[in-house]
N, C-alpha and C positions, 0 to 999 in steps of 0.2 A: 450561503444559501444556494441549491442546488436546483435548478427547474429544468424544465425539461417540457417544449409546447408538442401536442398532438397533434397530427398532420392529417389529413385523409382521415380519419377516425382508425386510426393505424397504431393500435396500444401496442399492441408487441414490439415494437421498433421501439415503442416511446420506453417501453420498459428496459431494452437490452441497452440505449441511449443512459438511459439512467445509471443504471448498474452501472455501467463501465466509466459513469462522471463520478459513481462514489468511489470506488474500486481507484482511481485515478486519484480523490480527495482522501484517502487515506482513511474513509467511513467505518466500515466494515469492519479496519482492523482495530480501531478507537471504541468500537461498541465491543469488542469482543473483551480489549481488557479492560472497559470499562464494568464488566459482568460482576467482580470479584474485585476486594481492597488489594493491594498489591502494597506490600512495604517500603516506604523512601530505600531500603536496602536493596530489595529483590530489584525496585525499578533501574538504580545504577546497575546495578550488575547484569540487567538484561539489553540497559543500555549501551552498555561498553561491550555487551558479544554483541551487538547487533552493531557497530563500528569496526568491530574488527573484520565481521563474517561483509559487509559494505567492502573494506578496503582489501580484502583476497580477493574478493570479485573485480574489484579494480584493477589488481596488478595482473590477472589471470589473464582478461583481458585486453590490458594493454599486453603482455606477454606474447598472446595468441598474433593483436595488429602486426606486433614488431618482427614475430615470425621466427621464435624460440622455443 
C-alpha cells in the first residue's frame, strides 16, 4: 500500500511524491497489462525479451565502467 501525507496543504508535491512511489512500485506498468488477457504464451515470451533486453543493459554498462 502506497501513502503519501500532505504537508503545508501542498498537493502538488504530494502528488509528484506519489507518482514517482508508484512509477518506483512497478504500478503503472501492472495496470497497463493488466487492461487486456495476455496468454500464459505471450506472457513467457515477453518475459524472456524483457530478461534478455535487462542483461544487454547490464553488460553494456558494466562495458562502458570497465572502459571498452
Amino acid at each position: 500500500m502506497v501513502s503519501v501525507s500532505v504537508r503545508d496543504n501542498n498537493v502538488d508535491q504530494a502528488l509528484k511524491v506519489l507518482k514517482k512511489k508508484m512509477q518506483r512500485e512497478g504500478i503503472f506498468r501492472e495496470m497497463k497489462l493488466r487492461r487486456h488477457y495476455e496468454k500464459p504464451s505471450e506472457k513467457r515470451a515477453r518475459e524472456g525479451a524483457e530478461a534478455i533486453r535487462r542483461s544487454r543493459k547490464m553488460d553494456r554498462k558494466r562495458q562502458e565502467r570497465d572502459g571498452f
